[in-house]
C-alpha positions in Angstrom: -22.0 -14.0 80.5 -21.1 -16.9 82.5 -18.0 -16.4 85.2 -15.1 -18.9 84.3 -15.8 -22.2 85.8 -13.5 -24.0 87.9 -11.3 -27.0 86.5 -13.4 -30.1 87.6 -9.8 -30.9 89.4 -10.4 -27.7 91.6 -12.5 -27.5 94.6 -14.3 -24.9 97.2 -12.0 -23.2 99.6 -12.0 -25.5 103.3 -15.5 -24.6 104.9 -15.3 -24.5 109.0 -17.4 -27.5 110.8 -20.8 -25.2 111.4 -20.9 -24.7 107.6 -20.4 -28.5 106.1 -23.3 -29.0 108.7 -25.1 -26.4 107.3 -24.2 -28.1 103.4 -25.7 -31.2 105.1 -28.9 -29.6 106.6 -29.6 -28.1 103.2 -29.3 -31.4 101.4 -31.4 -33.1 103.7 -34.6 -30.5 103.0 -37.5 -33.0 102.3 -36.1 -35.7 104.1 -35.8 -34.0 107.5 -39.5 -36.0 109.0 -37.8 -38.6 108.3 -34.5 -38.6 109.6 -36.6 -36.9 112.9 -38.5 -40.5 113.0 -35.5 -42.5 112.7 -33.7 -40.5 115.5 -37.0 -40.7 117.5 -36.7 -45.0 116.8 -33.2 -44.6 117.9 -34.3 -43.0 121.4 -36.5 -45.3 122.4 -33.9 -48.2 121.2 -31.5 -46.6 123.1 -33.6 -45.9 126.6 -34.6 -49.9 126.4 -31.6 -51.1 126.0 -30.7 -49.1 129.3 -33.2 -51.0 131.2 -31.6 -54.5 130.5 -28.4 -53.3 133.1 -31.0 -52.2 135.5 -32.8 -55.5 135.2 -29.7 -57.4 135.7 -28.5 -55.6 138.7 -31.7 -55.9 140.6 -32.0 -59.5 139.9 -28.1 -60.2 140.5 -28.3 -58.0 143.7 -31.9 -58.2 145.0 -32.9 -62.0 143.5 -30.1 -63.9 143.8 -28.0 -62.3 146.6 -31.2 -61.5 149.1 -30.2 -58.0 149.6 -32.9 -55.4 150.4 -33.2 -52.4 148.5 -33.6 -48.9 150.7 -36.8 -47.6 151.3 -37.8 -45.1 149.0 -35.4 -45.7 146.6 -36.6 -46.0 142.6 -36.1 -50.4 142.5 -38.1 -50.4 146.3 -41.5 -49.0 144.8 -40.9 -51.1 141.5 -40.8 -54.0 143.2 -43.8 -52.6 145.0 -45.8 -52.5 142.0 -45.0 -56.4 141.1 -46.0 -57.4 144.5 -42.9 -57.1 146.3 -39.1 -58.3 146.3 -40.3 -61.3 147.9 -42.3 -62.0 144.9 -39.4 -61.3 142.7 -37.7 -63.4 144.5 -39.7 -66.2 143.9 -40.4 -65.3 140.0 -36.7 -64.9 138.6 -38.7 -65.8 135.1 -39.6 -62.1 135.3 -36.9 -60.2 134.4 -35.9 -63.0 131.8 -39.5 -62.0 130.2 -38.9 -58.8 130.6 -35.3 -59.0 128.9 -36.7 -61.2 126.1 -39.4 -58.7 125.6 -37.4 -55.7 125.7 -34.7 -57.0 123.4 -37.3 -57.6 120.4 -38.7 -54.3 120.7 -35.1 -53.0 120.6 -35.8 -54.9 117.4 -38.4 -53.1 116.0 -37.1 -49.7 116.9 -33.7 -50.3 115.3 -35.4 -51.9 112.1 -37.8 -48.6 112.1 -34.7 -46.3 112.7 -32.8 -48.3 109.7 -35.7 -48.1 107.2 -35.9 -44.6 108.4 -32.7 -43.4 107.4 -32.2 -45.5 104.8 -35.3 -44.3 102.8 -34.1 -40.5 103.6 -30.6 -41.2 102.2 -31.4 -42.8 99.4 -34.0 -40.1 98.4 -31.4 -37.4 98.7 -28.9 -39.1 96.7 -31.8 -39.9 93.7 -32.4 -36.0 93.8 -28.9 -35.2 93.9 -28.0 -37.3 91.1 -30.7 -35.8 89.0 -29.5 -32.3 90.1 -26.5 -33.4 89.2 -27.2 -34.8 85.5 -29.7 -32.1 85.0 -27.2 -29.0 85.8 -24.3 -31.1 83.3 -26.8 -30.6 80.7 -27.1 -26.8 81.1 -23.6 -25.9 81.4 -21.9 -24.2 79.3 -20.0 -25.4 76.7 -16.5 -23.9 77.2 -17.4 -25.9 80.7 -17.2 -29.1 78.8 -14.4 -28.6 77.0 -11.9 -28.5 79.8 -13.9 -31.1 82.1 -12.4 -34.5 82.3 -15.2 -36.7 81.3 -14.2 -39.8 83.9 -13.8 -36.7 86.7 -17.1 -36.0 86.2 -18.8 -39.4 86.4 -16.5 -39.8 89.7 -18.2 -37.3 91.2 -21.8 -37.7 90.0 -21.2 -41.7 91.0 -19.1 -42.2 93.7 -19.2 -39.3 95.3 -22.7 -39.1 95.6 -22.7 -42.8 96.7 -20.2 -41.5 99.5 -22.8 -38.9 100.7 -25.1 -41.9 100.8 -23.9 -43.5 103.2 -22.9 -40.6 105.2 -26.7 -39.9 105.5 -27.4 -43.5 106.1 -25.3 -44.0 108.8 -22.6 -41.2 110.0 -25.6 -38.9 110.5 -27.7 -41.3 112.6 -24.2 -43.1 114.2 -23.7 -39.4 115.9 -27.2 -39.1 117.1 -26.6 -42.6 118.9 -23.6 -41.4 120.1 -25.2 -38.2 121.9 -28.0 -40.4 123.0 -26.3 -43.1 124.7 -24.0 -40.3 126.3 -27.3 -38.1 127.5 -29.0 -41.4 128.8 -25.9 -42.9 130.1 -24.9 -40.3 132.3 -28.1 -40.1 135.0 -28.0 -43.7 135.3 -24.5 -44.1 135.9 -25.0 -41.1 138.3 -27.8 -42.6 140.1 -26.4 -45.7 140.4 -23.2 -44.6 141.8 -21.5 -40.8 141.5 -18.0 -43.0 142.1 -18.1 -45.5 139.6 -19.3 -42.6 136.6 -16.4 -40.1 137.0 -13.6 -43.6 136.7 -15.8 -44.8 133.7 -16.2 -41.4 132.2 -12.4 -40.5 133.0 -11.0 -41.3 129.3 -14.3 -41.0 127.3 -14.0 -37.2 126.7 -10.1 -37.8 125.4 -11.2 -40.2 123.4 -13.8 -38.1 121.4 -11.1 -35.3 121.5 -8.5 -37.2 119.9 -10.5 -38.9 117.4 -12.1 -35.4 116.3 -7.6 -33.8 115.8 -6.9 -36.8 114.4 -9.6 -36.1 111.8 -8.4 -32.6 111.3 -4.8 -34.1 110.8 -5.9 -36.7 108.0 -8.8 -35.1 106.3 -6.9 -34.1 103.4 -5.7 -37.5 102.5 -9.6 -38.4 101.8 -9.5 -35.5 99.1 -6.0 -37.0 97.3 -7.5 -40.5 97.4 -10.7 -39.3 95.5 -8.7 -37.3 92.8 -6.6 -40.4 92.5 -9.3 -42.4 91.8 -10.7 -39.9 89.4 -7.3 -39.8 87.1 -8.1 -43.9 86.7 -11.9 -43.7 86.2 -10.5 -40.6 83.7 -7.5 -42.9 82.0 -9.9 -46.3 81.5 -13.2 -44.1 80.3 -11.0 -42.6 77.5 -9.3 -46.2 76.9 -12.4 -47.7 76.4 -13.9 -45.1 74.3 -10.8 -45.2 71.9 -10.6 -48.8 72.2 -10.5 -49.7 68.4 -8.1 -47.0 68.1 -5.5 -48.3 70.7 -6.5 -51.9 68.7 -5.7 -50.5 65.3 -2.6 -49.2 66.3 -1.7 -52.2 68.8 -0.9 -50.2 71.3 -2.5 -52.3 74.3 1.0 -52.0 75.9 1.4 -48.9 76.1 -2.5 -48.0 77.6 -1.5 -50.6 79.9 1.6 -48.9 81.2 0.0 -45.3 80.8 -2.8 -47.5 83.0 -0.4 -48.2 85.9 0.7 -45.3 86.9 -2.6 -43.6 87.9 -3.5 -46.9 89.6 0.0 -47.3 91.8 -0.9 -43.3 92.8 -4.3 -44.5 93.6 -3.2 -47.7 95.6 -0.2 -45.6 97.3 -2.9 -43.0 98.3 -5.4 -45.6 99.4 -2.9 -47.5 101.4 -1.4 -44.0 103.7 -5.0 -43.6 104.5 -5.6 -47.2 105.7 -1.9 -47.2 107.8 -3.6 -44.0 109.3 -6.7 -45.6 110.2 -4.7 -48.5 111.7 -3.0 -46.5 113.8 -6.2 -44.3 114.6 -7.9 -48.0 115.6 -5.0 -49.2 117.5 -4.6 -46.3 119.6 -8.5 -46.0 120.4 -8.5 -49.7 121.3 -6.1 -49.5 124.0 -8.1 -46.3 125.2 -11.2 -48.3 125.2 -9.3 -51.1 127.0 -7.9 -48.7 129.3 -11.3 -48.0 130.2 -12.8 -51.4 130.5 -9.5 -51.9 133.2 -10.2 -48.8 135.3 -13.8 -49.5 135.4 -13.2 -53.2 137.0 -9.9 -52.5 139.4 -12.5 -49.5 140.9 -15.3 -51.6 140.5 -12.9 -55.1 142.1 -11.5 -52.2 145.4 -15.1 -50.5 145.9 -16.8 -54.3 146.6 -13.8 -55.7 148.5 -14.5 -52.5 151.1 -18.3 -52.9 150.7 -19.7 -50.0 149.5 -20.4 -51.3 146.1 -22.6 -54.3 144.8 -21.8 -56.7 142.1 -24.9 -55.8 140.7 -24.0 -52.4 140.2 -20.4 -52.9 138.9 -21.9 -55.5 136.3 -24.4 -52.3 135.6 -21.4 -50.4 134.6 -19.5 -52.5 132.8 -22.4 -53.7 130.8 -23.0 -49.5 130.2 -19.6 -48.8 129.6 -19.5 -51.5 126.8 -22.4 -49.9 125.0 -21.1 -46.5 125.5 -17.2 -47.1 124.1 -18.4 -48.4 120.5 -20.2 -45.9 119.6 -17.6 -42.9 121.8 -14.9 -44.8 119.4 -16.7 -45.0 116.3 -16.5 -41.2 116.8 -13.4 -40.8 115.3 -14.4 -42.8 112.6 -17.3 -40.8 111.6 -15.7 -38.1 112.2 -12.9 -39.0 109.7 -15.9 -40.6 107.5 -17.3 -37.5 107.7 -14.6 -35.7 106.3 -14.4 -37.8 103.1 -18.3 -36.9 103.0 -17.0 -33.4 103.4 -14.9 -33.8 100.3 -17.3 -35.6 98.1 -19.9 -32.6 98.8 -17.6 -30.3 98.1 -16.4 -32.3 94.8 -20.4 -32.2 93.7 -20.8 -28.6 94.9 -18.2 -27.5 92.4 -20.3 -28.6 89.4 -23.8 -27.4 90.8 -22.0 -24.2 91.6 -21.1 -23.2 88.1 -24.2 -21.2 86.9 -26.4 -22.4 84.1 -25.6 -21.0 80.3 -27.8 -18.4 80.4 -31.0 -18.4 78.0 -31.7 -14.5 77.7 -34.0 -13.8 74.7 -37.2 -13.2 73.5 -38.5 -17.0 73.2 -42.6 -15.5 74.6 -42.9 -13.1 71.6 -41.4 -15.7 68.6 -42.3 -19.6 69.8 -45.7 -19.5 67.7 -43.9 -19.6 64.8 -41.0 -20.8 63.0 -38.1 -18.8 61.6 -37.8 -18.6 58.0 -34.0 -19.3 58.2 -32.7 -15.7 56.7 -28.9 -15.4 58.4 -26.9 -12.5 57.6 -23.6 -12.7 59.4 -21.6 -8.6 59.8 -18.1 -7.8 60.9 -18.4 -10.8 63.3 -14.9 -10.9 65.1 -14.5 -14.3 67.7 -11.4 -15.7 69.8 -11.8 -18.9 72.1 -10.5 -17.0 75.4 -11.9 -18.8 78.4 -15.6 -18.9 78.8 -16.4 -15.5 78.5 -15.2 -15.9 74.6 -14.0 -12.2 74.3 -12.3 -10.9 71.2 -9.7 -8.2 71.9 -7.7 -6.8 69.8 -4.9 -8.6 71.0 -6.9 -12.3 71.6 -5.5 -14.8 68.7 -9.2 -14.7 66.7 -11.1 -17.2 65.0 -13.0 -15.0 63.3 -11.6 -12.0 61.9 -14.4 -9.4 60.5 -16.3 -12.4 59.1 -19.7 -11.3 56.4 -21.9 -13.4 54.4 -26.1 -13.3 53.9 -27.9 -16.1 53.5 -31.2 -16.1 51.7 -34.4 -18.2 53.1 -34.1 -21.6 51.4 -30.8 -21.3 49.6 -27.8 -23.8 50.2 -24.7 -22.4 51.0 -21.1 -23.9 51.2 -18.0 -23.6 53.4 -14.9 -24.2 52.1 -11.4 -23.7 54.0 -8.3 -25.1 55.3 -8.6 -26.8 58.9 -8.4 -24.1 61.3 -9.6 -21.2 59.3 -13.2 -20.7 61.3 -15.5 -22.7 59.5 -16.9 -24.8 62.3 -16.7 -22.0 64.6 -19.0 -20.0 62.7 -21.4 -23.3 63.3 -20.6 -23.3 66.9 -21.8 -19.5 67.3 -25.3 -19.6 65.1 -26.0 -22.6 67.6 -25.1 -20.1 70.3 -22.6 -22.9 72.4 -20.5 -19.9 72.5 -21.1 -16.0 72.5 -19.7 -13.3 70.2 -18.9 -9.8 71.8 -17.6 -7.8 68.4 -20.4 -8.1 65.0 -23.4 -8.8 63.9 -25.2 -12.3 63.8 -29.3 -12.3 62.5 -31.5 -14.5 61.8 -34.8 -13.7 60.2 -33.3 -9.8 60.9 -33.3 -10.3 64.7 -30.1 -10.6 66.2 -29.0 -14.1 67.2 -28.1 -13.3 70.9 -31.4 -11.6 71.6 -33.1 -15.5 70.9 -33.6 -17.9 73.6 -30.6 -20.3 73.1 -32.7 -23.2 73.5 -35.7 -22.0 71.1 -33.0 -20.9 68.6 -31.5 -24.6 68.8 -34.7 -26.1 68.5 -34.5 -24.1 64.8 -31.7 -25.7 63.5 -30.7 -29.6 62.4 -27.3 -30.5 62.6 -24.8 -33.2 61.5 -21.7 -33.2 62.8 -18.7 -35.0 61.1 -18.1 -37.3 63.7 -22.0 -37.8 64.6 -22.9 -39.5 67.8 -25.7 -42.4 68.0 -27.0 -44.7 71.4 -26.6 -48.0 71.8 -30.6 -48.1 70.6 -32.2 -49.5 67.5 -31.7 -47.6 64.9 -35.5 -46.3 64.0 -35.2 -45.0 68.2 -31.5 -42.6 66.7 -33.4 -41.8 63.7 -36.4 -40.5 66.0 -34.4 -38.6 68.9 -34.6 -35.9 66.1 -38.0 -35.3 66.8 -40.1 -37.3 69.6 -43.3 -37.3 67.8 -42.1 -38.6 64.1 -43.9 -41.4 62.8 -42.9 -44.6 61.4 -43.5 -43.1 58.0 -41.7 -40.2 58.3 -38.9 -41.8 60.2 -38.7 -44.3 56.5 -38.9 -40.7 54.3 -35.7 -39.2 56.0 -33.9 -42.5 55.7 -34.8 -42.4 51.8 -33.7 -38.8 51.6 -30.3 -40.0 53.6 -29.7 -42.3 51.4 -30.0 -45.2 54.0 -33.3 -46.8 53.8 -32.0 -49.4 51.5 -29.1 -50.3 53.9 -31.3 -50.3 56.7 -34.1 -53.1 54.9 -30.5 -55.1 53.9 -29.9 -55.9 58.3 -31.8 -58.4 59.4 -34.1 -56.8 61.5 -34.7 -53.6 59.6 -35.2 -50.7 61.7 -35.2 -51.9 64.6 -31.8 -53.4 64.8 -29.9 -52.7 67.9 -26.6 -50.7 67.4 -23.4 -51.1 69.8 -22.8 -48.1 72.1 -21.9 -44.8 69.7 -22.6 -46.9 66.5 -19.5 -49.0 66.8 -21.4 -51.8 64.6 -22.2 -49.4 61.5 -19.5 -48.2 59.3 -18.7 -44.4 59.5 -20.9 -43.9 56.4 -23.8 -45.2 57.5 -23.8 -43.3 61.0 -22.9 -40.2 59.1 -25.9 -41.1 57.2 -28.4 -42.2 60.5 -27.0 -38.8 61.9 -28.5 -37.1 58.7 -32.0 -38.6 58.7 -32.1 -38.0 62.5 -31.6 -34.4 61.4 -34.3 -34.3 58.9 -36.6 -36.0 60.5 -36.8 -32.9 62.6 -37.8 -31.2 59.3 -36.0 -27.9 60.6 -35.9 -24.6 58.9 -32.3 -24.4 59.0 -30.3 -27.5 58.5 -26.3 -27.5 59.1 -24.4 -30.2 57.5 -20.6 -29.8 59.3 -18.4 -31.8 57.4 -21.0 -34.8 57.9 -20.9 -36.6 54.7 -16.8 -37.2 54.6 -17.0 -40.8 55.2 -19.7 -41.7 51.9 -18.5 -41.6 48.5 -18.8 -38.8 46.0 -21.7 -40.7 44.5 -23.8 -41.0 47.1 -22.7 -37.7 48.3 -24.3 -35.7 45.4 -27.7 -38.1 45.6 -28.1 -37.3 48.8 -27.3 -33.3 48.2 -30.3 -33.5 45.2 -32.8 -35.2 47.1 -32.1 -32.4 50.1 -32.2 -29.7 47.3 -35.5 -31.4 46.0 -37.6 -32.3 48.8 -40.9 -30.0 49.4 -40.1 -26.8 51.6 -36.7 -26.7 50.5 -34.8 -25.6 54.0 -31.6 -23.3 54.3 -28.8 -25.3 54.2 -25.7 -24.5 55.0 -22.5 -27.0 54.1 -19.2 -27.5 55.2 -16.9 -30.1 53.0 -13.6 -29.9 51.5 -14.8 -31.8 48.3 -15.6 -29.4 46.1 -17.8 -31.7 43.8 -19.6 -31.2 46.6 -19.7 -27.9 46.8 -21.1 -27.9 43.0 -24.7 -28.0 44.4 -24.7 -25.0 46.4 -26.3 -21.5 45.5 -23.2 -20.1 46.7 -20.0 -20.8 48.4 -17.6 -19.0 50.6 -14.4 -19.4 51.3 -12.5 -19.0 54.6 -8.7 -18.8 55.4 -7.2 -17.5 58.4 -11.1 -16.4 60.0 -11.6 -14.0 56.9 -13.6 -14.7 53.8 -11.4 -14.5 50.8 -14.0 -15.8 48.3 -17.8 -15.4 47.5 -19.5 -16.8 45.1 -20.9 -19.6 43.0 -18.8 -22.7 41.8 -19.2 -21.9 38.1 -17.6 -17.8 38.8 -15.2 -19.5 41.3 -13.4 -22.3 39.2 -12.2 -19.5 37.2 -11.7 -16.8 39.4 -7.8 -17.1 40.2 -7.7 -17.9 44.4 -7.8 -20.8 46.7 -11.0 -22.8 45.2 -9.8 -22.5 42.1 -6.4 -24.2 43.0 -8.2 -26.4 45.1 -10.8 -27.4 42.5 -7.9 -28.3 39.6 -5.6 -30.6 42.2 -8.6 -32.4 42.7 -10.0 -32.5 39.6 -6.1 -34.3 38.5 -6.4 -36.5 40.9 -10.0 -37.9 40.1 -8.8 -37.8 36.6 -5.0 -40.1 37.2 -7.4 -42.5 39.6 -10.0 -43.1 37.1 -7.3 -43.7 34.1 -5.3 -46.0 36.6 -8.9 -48.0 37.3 -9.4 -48.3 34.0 -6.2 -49.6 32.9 -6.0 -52.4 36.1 -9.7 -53.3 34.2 
């Protein structure tokens, strides 16, 4: 069995730094080449854009002041090279060239690094997103049922679009970052040991306090995203329902249940940008701080002549590309930590393990089962996922038994409540029994592959679900490969061909999103083509014609009855003309079957159906007399 999964509102306990990298460095598998060529464009960037201080020193110091640099020294044997500092001298177009040139290949290599990145992230949130919607569709279905529907779509939307841009920028931003530091710090030092320690002095405290500051705030990012969640939740169910809150006119009170989701969001969102401002604001003045100890050092240093102007410009033009990046630190460090979240929000679903699909599915796919069920002692009690049924557990099923021969039609009758769609729920195998007997075709049911054993069955449910598609594309997600004339046959045994020729464009008129432009009937009655179309030995009608009349009801009931191959069938409805058709009926109350048999022995056998059977036989009978009088 599957362990319980977690509440799509819980998440993984805190992981330390080393490990959130680690998360990262496994979702980046694949990718990695790339990211390494981006980082590698980002180097070279980097080292160029170095040069462009050096070229303006030498040319402020050595070209326009006529100093002389010292023999031996690194600008002495460049100048060397281009013929001297005489010639340099003379040629001041030089290093505007060389700064021209420099600056588009700067170009290149930070378009490259961009590309670079960007291709990688984008890749890794397409796979994710398919792991993502891939893994939804194998979870189990106790999973489902407590999963908030606009939770989920948070985190398989947003929060995947959050690791996005983590990997397109936060990723590469602290690779610059190291980069400019590790290529900074030997030029400062060779230009001047002085100079580096006063423009180094509040770097480090900078990246410190940006990286507590994360630590302190981190959380917030987590409330803001559950925030958000409880609104995508509150307008996904709104618009779903919407003819419902319509009907009942109760747009002002979804309104009002609106806003308050939506003030917790804004009040969330807006303490996490006050704590950015003051993150900003107090990194600003460090980074001005900086900027002022660099040029009073820089101001004392040249009025006792031991430094140039040349080199102080130098600094300040390194310090300037050093501080954005040192200060965006603490931004992608705190950016980091809503990444950090969003992982951990998509880790939760990927982390519940798959519904497991034990069976035998080698030794039975050639063939198809003949649709023989015989149902023993089967006891069943919705208790978390693992779907025990203790003695003690409020049951479901209580010592449930029926057979069902290959072919015949059997019907469910029962109060609401009293285990009929549960029995449908467990043949499909979305949940598992632990106490009785469930066989198909004498093998039993939880020894079949559960998606084999699906692939057996056709079902209609009462409140069937169709895509906003044409209505021959519902008709043939029932099986891929249907033609166009077998596609028309189910809709003639459904009742619904006729209705389909009446819209304008026949079968291939487009339908709103979950049918909204068909009446219940008619989807009811798409649903049930879709299902035959499938043509599957066992075919599972829950409650799915409720909302057609008792006319087209029992047509539709003799043409399933007559067709060639006649299929098991087994029927849930609480009309009992219904019921009329069926080879044999059982009825449930309370998870225990307190009648068997067929309609003729059971109308006058003194129980529930028959009760059930004369109060609606006296209503039919008062609402035909009162339609014939108003005639």
């Amino acid at each position: 069995m599957n362990p319980e999964p977690k509440k799509t509102g819980q998440t993984e306990p805190e992981k330390t730094g080393w490990q959130q990298f680690r998360l990262i460095w496994q979702l980046m598998s694949g990718y990695r080449l790339l990211y390494g060529g981006a980082i590698l464009a980002l180097l070279v960037a980097n080292t160029l854009n170095y040069l462009m201080p050096l070229i303006i020193r030498a040319t402020i110091d050595f070209g326009i002041s006529k100093e002389t640099p010292e023999p031996g020294e690194i600008t002495d044997r460049i100048f060397d090279v281009i013929g001297g500092v005489d010639f340099f001298r003379a040629n001041l177009w030089i290093p505007a060239a060389a700064i021209v040139g420099i600056t588009l290949t700067v170009g290149i290599f930070t378009y490259l690094k961009g590309r670079g990145a960007a291709l990688a992230s984008d890749g890794i949130a397409r796979r994710l997103k398919n792991q993502l919607y891939d893994h939804l569709h194998h979870l189990p279905s106790a999973y489902h049922d407590r999963a908030d529907t606009g939770d989920l779509v948070q985190r398989c939307t947003s929060d995947v679009e959050t690791l996005r841009m983590a990997l397109s920028t936060q990723i590469v931003d602290i690779a610059n970052a190291f980069i400019l530091i590790m290529t900074a710090v030997p030029i400062m030092l060779y230009l001047d040991v002085r100079m580096t320690v006063v423009s180094c002095v509040l770097i480090l405290p900078m990246v410190f306090f940006g990286y507590f500051y994360f630590g302190r705030v981190k959380h917030l990012f987590r409330e803001v995203d559950q925030a958000e969640a409880k609104v995508t939740t509150v307008v996904q169910e709104n618009l779903t329902g919407i003819r419902v809150v319509r009907a009942f006119a109760q747009q002002s009170h979804e309104i009002a249940k609106f806003a308050g989701p939506n003030a917790s969001y804004r009040d969330q969102a807006l303490r996490m940008v006050r704590i950015m401002a003051i993150y900003w604001s107090a990194s600003d003045l460090v980074a001005l701080s900086q900027f002022g100890l660099v040029l009073i050092a820089g101001v004392y240093f040249i009025s006792v002549g031991s430094l140039s102007v040349g080199t102080l410009f130098a600094f300040i033009f390194i310090i300037h590309m050093l501080l954005w990046p040192v200060r965006q630190m603490g931004r992608i460090l705190t950016e980091l930590g809503k990444t950090m979240v969003a992982i951990s929000r998509t880790r939760d679903i990927l982390s519940v393990e798959h519904e497991s699909s034990e069976g035998q599915s080698h030794s039975i796919s050639a063939r198809m089962i003949q649709g023989r069920i015989a149902i023993d002692d089967l006891w069943f009690a919705h208790q978390g996922d693992d779907s025990s049924a203790d003695e003690d557990s409020n049951h479901a099923l209580n010592g449930v038994s029926f057979n069902v021969g290959a072919g015949e039609t059997l019907a469910i009758l029962g109060p609401s409540g009293s285990g009929k769609s549960t029995i449908i729920h467990l043949l499909l195998r979305l949940y598992a029994y632990k106490r009785g007997s469930m066989r198909i075709d004498d093998v039993e049911l939880s020894t079949y592959d559960r998606k084999w054993i699906r692939s057996q069955f056709g079902v209609v449910m009462q409140e069937p679900f169709l895509y906003s598609k044409t209505l021959a594309e519902n008709i043939r997600l029932g099986r891929g490969s249907a033609t166009e004339h077998e596609i028309v046959d189910a809709a003639r045994v459904a009742h619904i061909h006729d209705t389909i020729l009446g819209f304008d464009l026949g079968y291939e008129t487009q339908i709103g999103e979950r049918g909204i432009t068909l009446s219940g009937g008619q989807r009811q009655r798409i649903a049930l083509a879709r299902a035959i179309v499938r043509d599957p030995p066992i075919l599972i009608l829950d409650d799915a014609l409720s909302a057609v009349d008792s006319e087209t009801e029992s047509t539709i009931l003799g043409a399933l009855q007559q067709r060639q191959g006649r299929k098991t069938t087994i029927v849930i409805a609480h009309r009992l003309s219904t019921l009329a058709h069926a080879d044999r009926v059982i009825v449930l109350d309370g998870g225990r079957v307190i009648q068997e048999g067929n309609h003729r022995d059971l109308v006058i056998e003194d129980g529930l159906y028959r009760r059930l059977w004369q109060i609606q036989s006296s209503l039919e009978t008062d609402f035909r007399m009162e339609m014939t009088h108003a005639v």
